[in-house]
C-alpha positions in Angstrom: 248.8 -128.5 -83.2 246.7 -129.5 -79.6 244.4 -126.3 -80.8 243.5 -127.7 -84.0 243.3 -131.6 -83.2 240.6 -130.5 -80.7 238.7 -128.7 -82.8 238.9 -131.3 -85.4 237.4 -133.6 -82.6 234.3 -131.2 -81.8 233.7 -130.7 -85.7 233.6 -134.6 -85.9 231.5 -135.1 -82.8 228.7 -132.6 -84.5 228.8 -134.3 -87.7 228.2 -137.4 -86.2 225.4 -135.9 -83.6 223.9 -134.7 -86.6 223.9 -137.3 -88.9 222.6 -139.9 -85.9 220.1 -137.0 -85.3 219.0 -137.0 -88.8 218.4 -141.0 -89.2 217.2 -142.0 -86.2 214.4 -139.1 -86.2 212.7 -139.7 -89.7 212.6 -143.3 -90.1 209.9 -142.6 -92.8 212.4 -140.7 -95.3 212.3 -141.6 -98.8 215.6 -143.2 -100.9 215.8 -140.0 -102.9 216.0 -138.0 -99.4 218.7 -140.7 -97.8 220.9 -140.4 -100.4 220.5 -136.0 -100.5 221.6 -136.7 -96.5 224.4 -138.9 -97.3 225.9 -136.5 -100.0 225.1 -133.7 -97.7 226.9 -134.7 -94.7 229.3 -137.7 -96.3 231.6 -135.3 -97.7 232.4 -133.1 -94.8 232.3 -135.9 -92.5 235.2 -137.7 -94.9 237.6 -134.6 -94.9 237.0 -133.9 -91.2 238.3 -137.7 -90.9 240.8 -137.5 -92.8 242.1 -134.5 -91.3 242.2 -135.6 -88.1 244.1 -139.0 -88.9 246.4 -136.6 -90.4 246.4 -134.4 -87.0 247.4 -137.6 -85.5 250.6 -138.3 -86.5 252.7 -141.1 -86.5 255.6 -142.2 -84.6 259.3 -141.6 -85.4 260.4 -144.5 -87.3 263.6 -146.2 -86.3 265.2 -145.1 -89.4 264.5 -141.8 -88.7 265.8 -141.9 -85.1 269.2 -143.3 -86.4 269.4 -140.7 -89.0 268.8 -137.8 -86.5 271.1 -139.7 -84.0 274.2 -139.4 -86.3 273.9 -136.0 -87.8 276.8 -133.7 -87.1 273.9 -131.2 -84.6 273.6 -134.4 -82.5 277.5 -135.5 -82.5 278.0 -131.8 -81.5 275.9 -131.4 -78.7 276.9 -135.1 -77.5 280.2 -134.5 -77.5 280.1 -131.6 -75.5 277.9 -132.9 -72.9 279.7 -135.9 -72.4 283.4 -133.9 -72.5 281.5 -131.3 -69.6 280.8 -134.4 -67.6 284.4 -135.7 -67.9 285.7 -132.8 -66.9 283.4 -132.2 -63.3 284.4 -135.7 -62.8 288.6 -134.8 -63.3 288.1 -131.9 -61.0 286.7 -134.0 -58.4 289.2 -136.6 -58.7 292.4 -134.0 -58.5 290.9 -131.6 -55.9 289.1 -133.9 -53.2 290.4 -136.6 -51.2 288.4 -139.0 -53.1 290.1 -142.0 -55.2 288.2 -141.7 -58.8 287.7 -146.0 -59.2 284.4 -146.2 -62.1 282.6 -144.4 -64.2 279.1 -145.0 -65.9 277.5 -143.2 -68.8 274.3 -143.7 -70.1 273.3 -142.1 -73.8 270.0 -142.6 -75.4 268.2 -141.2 -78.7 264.2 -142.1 -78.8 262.0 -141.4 -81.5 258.5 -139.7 -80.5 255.6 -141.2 -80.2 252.2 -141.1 -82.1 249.2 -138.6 -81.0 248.4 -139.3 -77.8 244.9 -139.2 -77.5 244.6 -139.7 -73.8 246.9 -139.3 -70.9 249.5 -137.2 -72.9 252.9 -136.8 -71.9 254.8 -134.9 -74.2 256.1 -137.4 -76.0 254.2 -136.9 -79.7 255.7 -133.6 -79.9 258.9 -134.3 -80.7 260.5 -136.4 -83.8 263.8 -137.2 -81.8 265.1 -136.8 -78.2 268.5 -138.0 -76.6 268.8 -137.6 -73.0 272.7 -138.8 -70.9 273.5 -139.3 -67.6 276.7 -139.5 -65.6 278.1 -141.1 -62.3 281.1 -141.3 -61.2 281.8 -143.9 -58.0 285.1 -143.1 -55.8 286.8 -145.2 -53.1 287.4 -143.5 -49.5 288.5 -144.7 -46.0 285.6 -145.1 -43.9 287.5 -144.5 -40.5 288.5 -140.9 -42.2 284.7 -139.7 -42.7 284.8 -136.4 -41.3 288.2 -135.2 -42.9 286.7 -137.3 -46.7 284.0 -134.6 -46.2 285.7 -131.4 -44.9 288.5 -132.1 -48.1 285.3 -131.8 -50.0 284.1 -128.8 -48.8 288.2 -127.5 -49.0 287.6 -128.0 -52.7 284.5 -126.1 -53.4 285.7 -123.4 -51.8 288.2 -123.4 -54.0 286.7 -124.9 -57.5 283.0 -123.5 -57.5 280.7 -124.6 -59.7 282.6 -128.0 -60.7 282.1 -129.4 -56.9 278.7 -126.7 -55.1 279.7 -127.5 -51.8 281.6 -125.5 -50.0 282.1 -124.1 -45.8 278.8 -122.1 -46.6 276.6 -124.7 -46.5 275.2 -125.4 -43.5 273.9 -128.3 -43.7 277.3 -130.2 -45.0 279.1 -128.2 -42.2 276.8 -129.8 -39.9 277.3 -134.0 -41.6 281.3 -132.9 -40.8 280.6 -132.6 -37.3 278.3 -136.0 -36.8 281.3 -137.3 -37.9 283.8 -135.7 -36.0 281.4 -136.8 -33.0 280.8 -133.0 -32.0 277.2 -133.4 -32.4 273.8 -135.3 -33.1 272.2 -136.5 -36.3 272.3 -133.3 -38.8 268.6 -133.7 -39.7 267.6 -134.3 -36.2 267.2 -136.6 -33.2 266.4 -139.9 -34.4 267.1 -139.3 -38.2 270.5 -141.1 -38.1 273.6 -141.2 -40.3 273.7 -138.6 -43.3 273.5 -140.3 -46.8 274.0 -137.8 -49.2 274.7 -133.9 -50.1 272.4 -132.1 -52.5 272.8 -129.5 -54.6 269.7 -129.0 -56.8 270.2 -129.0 -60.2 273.8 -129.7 -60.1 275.0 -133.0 -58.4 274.4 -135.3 -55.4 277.1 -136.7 -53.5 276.5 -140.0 -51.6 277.9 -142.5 -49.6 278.2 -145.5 -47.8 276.8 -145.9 -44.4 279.8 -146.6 -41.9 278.0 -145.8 -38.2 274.8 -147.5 -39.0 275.8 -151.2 -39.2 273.3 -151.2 -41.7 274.5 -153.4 -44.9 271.5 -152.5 -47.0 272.2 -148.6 -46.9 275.4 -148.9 -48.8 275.9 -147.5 -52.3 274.6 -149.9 -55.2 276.0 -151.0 -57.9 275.3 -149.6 -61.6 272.4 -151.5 -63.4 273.4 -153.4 -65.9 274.2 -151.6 -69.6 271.6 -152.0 -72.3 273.0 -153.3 -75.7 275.5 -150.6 -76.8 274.0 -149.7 -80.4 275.8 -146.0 -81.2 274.9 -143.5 -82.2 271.0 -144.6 -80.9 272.5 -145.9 -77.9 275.5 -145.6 -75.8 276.2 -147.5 -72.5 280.0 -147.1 -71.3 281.4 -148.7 -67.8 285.2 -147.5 -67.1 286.6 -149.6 -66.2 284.0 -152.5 -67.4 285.8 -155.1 -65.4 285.1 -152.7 -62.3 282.6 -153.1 -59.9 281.4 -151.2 -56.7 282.0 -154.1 -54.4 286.0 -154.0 -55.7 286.2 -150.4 -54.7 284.5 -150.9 -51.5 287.1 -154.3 -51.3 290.3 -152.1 -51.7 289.4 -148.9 -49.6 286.5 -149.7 -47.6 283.7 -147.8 -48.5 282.4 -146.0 -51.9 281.4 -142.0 -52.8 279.1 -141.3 -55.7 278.9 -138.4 -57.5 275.3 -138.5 -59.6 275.0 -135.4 -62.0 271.3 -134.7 -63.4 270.2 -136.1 -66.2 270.8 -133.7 -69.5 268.4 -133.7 -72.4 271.2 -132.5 -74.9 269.4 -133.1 -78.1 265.8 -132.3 -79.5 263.8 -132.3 -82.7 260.2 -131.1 -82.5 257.5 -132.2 -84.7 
């Protein structure tokens, strides 16, 4: 589709080259020689136009997008993304020693855009494309950091995939013993207290600050939902009434687990 837009594009640019060519350099031509001209190049130049306004495409309507939204492929694949999400989050809830308190799912379908002549980026080439995301905010004691983080580490050893960090990774070995007070900042001297672990691909898991005294490096709370508009748009907050700074009120400080964000659902052009 790129391919033969671009061509279309150089075809047009000769035409034009040549027809400017042609007028500008014999002023003198006679009526009966214009007109030869005009049917000459007229005709080419009107299907090459018309083939590339065709080669540019038009955006996904909204109808569209709803239609595509609510077909059974999309239910399918959106049910089993958001039911794989669900079940991380129960894993981490029965096997860590963190207290599940909110969940936050995001789902949205968008339609695709027009050609993008200039500064592409990807987004003509689809009709449809729903993308969700997932975080899930726990409560902890914040005077039992070292032990919050080794239960963690307890669990991957023994779950896997469902929570990647286990007693092989360094790194999270190394945040367990900052806060045990057997040694110094686990990204060096100066860097200060840990804020998260990373696995890539997978999930981050962060955390209040509790040795800083820092009250701006503190887990945030979930923006705010955009109109929920199934099956175009989802926005769920469980419990709604339930905020970060309630969690943080009843144990003291707040986990979050952040999972990637999935692009479960495509249609190209």
């Amino acid at each position: 589709m790129a391919t033969t837009f671009w061509i279309l594009i150089l075809v047009l640019a000769v035409l034009l080259a040549t027809v400017a060519a042609a007028w500008l350099g014999l002023p003198a031509l006679s009526r009966q020689q214009r007109s030869w001209i005009r049917r000459v190049f007229g005709l080419p130049f009107t299907i090459t136009l018309v083939l590339v306004l065709a080669a540019c495409g038009r955006a996904t309507s909204e109808k569209t997008v709803r239609k595509l939204a609510g077909s059974p492929e999309a239910l399918k694949a959106r049910q089993e993304v958001e039911l794989a999400s669900r079940d991380v989050i129960a894993v981490w809830d029965a096997e860590t020693p963190l207290t599940l308190g909110l969940v936050v799912l995001e789902d949205v379908c968008v339609g695709g855009s027009a050609k993008e002549l200039f500064f592409p980026t990807g987004s003509d080439r689809y009709k449809i494309k729903c993308t969700m995301s997932v975080a899930a905010y726990f409560g902890a004691d914040p005077r039992r950091m070292a032990d919050t983080i080794d239960g963690v580490l307890s669990a991957g050893d023994r779950t896997g995939p469902p929570i990647p960090f286990d007693h092989d990774f360094h790194y999270a070995r190394a945040v367990v013993d900052y806060y045990r007070g057997k040694a110094g900042d686990p990204q060096g001297p100066g860097t200060g207290e840990p804020t998260e672990l990373f696995s890539a691909g997978t999930i981050t898991l962060s955390w209040d600050q509790v040795r800083s005294g820092s009250t701006g490096e503190v887990i945030e709370e979930p923006r705010s939902c955009s109109p929920h508009d199934p099956p175009v748009r989802r926005c769920l907050r469980e419990p709604a009434s339930t905020s970060v700074a309630d969690l943080r009120r009843e144990y003291g400080m707040v986990f979050k687990i952040t999972m990637p964000v999935t692009n479960y659902f495509t249609v190209w052009k």
